[in-house]
N, C-alpha and C positions, 0 to 999 in steps of 0.2 A: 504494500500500500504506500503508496506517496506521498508525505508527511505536506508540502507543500511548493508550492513555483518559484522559482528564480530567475529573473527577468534580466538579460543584460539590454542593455539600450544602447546604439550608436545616436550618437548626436553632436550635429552641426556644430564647430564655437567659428571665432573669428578664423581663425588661420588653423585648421586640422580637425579632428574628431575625435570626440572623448566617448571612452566606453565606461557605462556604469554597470554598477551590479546590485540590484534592488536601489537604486535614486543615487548611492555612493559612490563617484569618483576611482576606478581601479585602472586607469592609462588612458594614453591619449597616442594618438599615429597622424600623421601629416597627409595620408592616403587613405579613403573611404574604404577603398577595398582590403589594407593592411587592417582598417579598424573593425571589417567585418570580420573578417579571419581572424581575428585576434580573440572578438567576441563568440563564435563560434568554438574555437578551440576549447576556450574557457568553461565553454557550456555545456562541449560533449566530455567534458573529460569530468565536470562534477556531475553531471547526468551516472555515469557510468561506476565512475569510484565513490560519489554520494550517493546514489539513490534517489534523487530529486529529480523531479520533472526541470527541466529549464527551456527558455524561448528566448532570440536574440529579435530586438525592433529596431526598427529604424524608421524614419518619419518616410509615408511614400510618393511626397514631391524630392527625396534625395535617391529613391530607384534610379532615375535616369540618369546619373553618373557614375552607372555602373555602368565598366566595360562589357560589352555585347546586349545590355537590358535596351527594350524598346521601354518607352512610355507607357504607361498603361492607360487604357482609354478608357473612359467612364460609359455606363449602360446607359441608352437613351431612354 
């Protein structure tokens, strides 16, 4: 049973992106995609050795600076 979630969040600053983990502060990378990997990594490995469900977010007007992502287009 899954005790409870642990959310890391990529998120926009001025100059690079900071990964949180539950709202706190745990690094920052200069590249969107360093900071998704980074949060990922972090995720599947306390998933796996904690036991915790975990999900990484990112806000989704910053998708499309992801190398090879299209836009995503809203339902009419």
């Amino acid at each position: 049973m899954v005790a409870s979630l642990v959310e890391y969040v990529v998120a926009r600053q001025c100059e690079g992106w900071n990964v949180l983990r539950d709202g706190a502060p745990i690094g920052r990378r200069g590249v969107l995609v360093r900071a998704v990997d980074f949060a990922t990594h972090l995720a599947e490995r306390e998933a796996i050795l904690g036991g915790r469900a975990t999900r990484v977010l990112m806000a989704r007007e910053d998708t499309d600076r992801l190398p090879g992502c299209q836009p995503l287009r809203r339902a009419a």
